[in-house]
PASEBA-1860 file (N, C-alpha, C; in nm, 3 decimals):
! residues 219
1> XXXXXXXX> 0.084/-0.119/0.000/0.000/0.000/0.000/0.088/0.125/0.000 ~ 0.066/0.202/-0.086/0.157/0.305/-0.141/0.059/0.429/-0.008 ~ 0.161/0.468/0.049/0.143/0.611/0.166/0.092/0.786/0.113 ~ -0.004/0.834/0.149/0.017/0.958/0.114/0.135/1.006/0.070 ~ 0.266/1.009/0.178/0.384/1.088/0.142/0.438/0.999/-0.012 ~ 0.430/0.893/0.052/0.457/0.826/-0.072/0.383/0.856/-0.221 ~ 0.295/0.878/-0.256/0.266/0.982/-0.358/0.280/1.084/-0.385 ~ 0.350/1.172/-0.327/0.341/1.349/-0.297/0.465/1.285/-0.348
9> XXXXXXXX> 0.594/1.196/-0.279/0.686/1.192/-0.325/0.683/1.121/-0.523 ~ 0.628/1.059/-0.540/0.603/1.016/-0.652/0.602/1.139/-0.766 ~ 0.497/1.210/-0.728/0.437/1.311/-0.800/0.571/1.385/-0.809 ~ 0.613/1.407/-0.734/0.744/1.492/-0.740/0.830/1.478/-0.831 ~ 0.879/1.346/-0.796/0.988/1.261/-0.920/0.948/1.273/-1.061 ~ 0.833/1.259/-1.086/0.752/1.289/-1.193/0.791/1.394/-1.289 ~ 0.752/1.482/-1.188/0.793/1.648/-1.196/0.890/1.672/-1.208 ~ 1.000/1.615/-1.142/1.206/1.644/-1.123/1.194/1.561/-1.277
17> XXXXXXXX> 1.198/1.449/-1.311/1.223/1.364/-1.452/1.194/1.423/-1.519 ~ 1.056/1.505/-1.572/0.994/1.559/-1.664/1.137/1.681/-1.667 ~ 1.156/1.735/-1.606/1.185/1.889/-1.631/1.334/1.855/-1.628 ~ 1.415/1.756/-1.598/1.479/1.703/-1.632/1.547/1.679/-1.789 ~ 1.463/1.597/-1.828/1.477/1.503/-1.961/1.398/1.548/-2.073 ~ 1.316/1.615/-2.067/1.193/1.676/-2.188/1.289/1.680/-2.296 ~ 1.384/1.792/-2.292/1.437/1.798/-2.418/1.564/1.710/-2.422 ~ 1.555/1.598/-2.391/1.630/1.511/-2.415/1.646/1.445/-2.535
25> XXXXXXXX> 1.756/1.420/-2.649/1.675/1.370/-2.735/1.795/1.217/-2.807 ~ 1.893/1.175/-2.714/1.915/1.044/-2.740/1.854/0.925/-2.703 ~ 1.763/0.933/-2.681/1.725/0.806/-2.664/1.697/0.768/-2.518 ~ 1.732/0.885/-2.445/1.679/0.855/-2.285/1.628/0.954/-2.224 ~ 1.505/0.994/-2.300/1.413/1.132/-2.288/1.302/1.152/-2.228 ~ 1.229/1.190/-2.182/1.106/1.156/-2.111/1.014/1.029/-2.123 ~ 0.964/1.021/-2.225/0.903/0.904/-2.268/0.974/0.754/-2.232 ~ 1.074/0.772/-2.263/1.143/0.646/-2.189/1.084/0.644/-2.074
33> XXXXXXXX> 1.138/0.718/-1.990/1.099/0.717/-1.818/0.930/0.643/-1.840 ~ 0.882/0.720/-1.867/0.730/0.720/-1.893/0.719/0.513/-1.861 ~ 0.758/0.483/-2.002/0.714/0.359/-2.055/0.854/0.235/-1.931 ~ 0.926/0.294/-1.947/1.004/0.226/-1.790/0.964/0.200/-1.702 ~ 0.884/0.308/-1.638/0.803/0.303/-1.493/0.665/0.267/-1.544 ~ 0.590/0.237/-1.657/0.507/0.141/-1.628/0.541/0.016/-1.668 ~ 0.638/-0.015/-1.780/0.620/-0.210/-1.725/0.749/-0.254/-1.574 ~ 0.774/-0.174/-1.531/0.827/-0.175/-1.369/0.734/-0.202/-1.263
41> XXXXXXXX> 0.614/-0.068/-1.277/0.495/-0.109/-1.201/0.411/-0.233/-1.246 ~ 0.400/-0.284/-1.295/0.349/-0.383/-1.397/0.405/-0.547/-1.351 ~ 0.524/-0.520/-1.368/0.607/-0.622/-1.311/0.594/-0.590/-1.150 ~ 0.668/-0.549/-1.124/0.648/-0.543/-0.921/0.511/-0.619/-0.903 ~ 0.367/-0.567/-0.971/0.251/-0.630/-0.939/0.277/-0.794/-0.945 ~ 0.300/-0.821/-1.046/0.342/-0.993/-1.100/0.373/-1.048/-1.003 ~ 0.516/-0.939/-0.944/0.615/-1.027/-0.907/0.572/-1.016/-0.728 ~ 0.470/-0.920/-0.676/0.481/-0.882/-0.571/0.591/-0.789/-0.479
49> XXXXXXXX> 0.662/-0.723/-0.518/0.764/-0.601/-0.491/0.702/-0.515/-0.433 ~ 0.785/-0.418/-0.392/0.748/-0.270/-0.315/0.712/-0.239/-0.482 ~ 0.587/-0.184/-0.500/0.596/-0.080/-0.588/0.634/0.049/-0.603 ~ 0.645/0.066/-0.463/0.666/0.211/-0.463/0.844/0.252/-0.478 ~ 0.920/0.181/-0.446/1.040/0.137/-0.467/1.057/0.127/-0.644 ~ 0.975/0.036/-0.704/1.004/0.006/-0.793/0.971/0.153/-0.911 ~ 0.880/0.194/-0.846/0.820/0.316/-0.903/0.956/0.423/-0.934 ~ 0.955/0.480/-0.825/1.056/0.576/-0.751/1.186/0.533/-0.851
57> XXXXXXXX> 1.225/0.431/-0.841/1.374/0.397/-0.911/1.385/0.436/-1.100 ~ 1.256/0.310/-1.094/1.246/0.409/-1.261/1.242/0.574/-1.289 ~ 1.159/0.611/-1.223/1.137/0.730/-1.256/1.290/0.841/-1.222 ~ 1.348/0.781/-1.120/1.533/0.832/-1.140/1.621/0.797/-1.188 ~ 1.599/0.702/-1.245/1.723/0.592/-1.333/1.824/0.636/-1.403 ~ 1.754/0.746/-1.464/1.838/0.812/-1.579/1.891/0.971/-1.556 ~ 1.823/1.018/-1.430/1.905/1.132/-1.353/2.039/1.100/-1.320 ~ 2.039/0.952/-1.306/2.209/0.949/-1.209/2.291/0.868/-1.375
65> XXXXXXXX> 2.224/0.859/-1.487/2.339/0.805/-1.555/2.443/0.850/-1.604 ~ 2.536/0.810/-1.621/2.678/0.861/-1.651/2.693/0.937/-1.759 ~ 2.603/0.868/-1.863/2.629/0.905/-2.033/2.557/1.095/-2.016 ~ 2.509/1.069/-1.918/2.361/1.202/-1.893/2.441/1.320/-1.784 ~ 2.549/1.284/-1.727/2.638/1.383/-1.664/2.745/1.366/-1.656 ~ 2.887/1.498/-1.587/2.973/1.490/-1.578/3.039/1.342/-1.558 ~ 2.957/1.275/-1.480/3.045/1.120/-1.419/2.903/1.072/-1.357 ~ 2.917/0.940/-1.298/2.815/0.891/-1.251/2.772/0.905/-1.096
73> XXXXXXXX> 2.927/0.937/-1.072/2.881/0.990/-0.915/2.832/1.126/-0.890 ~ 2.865/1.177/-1.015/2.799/1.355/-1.026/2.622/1.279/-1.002 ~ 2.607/1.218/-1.092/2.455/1.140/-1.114/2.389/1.134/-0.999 ~ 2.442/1.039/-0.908/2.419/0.996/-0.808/2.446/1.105/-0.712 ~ 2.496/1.157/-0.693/2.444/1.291/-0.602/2.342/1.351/-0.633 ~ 2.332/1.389/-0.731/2.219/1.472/-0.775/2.068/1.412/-0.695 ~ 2.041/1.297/-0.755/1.964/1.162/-0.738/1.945/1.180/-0.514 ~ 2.043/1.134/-0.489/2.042/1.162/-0.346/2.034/1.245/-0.283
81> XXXXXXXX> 2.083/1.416/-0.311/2.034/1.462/-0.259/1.855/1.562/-0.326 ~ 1.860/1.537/-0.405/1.689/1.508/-0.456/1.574/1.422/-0.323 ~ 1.623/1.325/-0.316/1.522/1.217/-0.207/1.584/1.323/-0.088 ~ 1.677/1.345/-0.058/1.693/1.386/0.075/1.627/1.497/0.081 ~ 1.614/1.605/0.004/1.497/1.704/-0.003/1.355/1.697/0.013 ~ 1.319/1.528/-0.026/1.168/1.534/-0.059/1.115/1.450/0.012 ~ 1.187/1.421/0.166/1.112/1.346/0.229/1.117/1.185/0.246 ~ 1.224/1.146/0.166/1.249/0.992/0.166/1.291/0.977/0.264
89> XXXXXXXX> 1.270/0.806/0.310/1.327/0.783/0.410/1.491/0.753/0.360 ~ 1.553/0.701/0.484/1.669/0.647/0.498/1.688/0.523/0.402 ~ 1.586/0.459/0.442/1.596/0.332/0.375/1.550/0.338/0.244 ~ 1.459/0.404/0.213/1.429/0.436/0.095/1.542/0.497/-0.003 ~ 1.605/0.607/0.019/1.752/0.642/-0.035/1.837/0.568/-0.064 ~ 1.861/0.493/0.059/1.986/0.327/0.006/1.870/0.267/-0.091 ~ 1.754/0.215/-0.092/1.740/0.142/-0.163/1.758/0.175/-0.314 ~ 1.700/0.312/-0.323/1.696/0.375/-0.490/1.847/0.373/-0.559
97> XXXXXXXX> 1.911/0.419/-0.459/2.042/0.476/-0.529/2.129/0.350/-0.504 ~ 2.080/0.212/-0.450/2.185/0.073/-0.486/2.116/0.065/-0.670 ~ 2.007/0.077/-0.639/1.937/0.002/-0.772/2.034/0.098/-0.868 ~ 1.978/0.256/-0.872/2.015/0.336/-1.001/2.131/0.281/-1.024 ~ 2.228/0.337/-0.937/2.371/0.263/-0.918/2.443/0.135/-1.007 ~ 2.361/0.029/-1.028/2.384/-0.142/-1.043/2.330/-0.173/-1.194 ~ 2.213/-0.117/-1.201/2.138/-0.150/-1.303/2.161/-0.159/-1.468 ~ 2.294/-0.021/-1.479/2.273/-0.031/-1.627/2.397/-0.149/-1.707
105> XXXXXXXX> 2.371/-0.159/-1.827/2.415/-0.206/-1.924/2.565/-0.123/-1.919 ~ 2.704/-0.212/-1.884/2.846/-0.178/-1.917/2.933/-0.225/-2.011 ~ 2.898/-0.316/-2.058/2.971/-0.405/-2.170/2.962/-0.537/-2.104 ~ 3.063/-0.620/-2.217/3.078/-0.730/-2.117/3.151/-0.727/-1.988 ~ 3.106/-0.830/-1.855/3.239/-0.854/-1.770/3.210/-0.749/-1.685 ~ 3.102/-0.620/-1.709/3.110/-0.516/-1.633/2.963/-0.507/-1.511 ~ 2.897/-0.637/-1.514/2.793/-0.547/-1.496/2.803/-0.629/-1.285 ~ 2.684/-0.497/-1.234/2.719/-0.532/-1.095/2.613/-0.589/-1.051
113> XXXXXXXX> 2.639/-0.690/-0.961/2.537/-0.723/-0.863/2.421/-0.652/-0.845 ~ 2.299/-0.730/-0.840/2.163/-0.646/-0.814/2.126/-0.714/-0.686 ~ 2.116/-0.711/-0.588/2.131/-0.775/-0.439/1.937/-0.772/-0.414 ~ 1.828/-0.697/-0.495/1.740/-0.726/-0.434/1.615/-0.716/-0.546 ~ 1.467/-0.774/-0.493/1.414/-0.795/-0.598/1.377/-0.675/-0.681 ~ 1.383/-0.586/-0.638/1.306/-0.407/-0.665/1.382/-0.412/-0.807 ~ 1.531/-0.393/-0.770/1.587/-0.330/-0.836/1.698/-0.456/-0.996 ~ 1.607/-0.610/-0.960/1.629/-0.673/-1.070/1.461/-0.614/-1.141
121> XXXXXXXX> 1.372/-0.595/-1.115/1.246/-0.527/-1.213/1.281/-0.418/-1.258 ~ 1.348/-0.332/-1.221/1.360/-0.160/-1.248/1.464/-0.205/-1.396 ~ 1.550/-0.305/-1.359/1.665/-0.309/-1.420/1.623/-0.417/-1.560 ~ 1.524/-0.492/-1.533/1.422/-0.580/-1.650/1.365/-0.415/-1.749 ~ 1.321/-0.364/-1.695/1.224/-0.301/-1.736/1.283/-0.182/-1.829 ~ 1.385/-0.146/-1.771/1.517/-0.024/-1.849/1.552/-0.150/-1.986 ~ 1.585/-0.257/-1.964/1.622/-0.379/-2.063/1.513/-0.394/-2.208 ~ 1.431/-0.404/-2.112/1.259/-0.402/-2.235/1.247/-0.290/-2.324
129> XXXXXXXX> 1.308/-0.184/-2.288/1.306/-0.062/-2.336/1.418/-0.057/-2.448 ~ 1.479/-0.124/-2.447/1.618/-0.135/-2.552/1.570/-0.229/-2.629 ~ 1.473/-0.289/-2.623/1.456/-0.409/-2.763/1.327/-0.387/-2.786 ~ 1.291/-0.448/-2.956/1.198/-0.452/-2.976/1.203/-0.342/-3.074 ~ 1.086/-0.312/-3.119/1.067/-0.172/-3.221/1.128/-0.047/-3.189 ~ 1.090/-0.021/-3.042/1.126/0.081/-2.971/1.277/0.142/-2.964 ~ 1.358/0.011/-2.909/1.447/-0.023/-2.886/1.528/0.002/-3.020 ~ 1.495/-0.015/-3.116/1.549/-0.023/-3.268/1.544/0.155/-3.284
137> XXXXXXXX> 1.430/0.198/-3.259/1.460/0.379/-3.270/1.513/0.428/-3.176 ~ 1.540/0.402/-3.081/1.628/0.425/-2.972/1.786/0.419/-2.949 ~ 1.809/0.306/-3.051/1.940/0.298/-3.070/2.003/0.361/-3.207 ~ 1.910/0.353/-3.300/1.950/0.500/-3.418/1.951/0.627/-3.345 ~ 1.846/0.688/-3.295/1.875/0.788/-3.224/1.971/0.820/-3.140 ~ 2.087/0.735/-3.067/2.155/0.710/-2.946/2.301/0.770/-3.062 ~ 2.277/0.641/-3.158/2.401/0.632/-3.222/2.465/0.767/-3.346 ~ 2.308/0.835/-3.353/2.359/0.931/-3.427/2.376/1.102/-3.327
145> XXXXXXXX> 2.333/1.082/-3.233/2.353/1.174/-3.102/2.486/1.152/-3.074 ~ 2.573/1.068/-3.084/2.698/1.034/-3.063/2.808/1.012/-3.153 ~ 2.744/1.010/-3.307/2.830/1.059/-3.401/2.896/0.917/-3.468 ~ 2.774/0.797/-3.452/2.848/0.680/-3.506/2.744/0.652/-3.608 ~ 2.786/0.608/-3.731/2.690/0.563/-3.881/2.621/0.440/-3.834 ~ 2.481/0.470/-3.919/2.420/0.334/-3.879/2.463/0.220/-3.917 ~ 2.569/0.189/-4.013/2.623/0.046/-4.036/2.751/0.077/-4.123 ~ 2.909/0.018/-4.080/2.974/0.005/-4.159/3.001/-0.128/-4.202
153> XXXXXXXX> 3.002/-0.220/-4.289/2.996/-0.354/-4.350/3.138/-0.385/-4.234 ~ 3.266/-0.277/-4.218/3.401/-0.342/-4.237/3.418/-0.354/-4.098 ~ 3.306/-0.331/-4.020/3.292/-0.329/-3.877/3.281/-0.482/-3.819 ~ 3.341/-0.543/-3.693/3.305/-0.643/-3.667/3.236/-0.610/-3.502 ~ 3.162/-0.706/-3.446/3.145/-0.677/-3.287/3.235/-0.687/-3.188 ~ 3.231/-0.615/-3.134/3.320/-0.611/-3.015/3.331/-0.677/-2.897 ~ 3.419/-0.763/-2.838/3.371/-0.869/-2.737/3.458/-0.815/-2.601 ~ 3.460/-0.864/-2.473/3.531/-0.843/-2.384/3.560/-0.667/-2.356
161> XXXXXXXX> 3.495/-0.643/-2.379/3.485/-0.433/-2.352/3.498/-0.456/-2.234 ~ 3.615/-0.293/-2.233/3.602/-0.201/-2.084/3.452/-0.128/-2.103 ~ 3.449/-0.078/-1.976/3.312/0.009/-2.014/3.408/0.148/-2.114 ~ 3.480/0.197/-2.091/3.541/0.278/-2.183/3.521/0.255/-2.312 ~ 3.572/0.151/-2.375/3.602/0.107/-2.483/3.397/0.035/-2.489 ~ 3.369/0.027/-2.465/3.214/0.006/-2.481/3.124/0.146/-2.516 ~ 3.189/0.223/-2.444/3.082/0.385/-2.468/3.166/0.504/-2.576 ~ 3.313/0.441/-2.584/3.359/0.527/-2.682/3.443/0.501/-2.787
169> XXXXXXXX> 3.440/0.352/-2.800/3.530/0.273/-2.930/3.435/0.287/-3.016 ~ 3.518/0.261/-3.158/3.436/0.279/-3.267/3.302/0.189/-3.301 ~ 3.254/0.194/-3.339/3.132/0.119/-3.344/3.011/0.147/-3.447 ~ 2.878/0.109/-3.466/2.750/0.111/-3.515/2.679/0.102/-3.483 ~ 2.522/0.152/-3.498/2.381/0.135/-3.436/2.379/0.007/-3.502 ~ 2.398/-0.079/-3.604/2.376/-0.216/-3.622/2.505/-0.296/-3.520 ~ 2.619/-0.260/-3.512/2.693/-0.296/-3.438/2.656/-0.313/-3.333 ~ 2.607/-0.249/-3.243/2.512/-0.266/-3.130/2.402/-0.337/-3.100
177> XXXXXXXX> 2.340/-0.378/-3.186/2.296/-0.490/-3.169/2.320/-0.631/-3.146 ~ 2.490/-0.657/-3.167/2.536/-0.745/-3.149/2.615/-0.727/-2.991 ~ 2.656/-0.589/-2.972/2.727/-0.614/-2.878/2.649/-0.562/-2.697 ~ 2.513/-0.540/-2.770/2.404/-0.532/-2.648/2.292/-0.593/-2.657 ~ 2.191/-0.543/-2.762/2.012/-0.526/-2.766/2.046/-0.707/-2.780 ~ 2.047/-0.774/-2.849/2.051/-0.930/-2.868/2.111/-0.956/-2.762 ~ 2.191/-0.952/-2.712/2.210/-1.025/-2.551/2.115/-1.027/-2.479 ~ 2.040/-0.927/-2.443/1.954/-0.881/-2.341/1.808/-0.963/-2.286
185> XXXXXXXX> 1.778/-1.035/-2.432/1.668/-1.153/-2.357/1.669/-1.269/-2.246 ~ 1.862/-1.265/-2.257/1.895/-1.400/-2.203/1.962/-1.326/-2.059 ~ 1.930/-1.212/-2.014/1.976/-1.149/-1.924/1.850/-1.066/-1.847 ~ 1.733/-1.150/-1.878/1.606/-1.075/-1.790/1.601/-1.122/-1.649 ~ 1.595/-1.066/-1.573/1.610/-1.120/-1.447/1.440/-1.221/-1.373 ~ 1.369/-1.137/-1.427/1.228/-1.222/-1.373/1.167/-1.264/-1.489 ~ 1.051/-1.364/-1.436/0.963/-1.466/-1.533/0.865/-1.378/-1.625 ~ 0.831/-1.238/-1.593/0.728/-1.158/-1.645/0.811/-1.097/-1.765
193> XXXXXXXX> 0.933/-1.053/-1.717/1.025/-0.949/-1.791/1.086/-1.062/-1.939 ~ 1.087/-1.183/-1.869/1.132/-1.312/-1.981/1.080/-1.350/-2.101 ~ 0.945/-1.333/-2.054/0.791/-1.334/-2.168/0.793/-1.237/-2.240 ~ 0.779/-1.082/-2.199/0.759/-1.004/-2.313/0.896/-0.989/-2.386 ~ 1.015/-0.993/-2.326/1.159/-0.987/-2.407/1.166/-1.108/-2.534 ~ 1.078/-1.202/-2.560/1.062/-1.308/-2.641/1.061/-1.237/-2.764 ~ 0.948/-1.156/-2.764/0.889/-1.086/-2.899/0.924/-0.986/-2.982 ~ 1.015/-0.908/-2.811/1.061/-0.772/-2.881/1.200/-0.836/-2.937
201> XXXXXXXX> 1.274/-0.927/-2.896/1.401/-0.990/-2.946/1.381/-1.086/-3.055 ~ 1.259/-1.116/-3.125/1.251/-1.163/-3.287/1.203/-1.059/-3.332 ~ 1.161/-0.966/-3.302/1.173/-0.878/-3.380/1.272/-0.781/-3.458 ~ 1.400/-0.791/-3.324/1.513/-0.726/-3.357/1.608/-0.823/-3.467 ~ 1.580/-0.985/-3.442/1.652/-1.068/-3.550/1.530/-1.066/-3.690 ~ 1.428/-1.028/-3.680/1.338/-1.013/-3.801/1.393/-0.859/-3.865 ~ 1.443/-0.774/-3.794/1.465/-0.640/-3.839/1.592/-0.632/-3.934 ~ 1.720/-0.729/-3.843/1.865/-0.765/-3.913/1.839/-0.782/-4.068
209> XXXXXXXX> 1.755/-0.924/-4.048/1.720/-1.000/-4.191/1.694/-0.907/-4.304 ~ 1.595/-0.811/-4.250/1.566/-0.735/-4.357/1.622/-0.611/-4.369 ~ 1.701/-0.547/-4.288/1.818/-0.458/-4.307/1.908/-0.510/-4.399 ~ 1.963/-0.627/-4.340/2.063/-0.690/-4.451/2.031/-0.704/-4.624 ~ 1.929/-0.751/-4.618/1.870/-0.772/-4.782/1.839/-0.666/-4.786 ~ 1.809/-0.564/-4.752/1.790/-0.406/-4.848/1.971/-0.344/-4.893 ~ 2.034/-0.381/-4.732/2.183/-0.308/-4.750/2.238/-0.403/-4.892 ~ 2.219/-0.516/-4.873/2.266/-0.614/-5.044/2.184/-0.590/-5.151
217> XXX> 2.054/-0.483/-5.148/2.031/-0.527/-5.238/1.932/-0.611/-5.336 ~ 1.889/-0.701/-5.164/1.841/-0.856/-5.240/1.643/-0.819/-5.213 ~ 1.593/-0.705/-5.131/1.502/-0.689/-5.124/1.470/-0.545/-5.166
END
């Protein structure tokens, strides 16, 4: 049962994200948040979670990311002292800012421990958002915000990345699909998040197929 404060705080985050991210426009812009924090809430229901936890995390996820400020601990301040302004508890603070913290996508070899159930849904649900149709305009948009072509033939994928060499080696928005969005079905953490990642991940190998035969030519 979600608390008065606990909505006032909600509403807030709402409000901080929005005014935040609006004119955001790689690929981690309002609407993301939006569609994050509902199959998060969505899942928590499934799965039985704090929703309000699960809520709260999405809706900051992308205040504390690295790619989105100076550094990630710039992020994560921001993020913390935000809750500490608006009334969170103690425990509530550790919990948001382990999740924001843990959750994202580093390359291979990089990624950290998620120690609780909140913040394997928050971290399903940021995942869902990278595949699928969505996920496919999300990563053109990402890749040309950052100054990489959507496909060079002479490109191969990249295996064993630093996170360095993951966020700033050379690369492709088709390249990326190999060296993230296609991993990601086999890296859902719950049974709800497992199911819908089925569909949006043939879609992304239905998308290849026919990228490829237009780039040859053959369609």
């Amino acid at each position: 049962m979600i608390t008065d404060r606990q909505t006032k705080i909600l509403q807030e985050a709402r409000d901080f994200a929005y005014a935040e991210l609006k004119d955001e426009t790689s690929g981690h812009d309002w609407w993301h948040i939006v569609r994050v924090t509902n199959i998060a809430v969505e899942i928590a229901k499934q799965e039985r979670a704090d929703v309000f936890i699960c809520e709260l995390a999405a809706l900051l996820h992308d205040i504390a990311d690295g790619k989105l400020n100076e550094s990630e601990e710039v992020g994560l301040q921001k993020v913390e002292q935000w809750l500490q302004n608006h009334q969170a508890s103690e425990a509530e603070i550790a919990h948001v800012l382990e999740i924001v913290s843990t959750m994202s996508f580093k390359g291979d070899h990089q990624q950290k421990n998620i120690s609780t159930l909140e913040g394997k849904i928050v971290q399903d649900a940021d995942r869902l958002d990278a595949i699928g149709a969505i996920g496919i305009a999300r990563a053109m948009a990402y890749s040309g915000h950052i100054g990489r072509p959507i496909h060079d033939p002479d490109l191969q994928p990249r295996e064993n990345m630093t996170l360095e060499e993951y966020r700033t080696g050379k690369s492709s928005a088709i390249m990326h699909f190999y060296e993230k969005l296609l991993k990601l079905k086999d890296m859902m953490n719950t049974a709800a998040a497992q199911k819908m990642a089925e569909s949006r991940h043939r879609f992304l190998e239905e998308y290849l197929d026919q990228f490829y035969a237009e780039w040859n030519a053959k369609k």
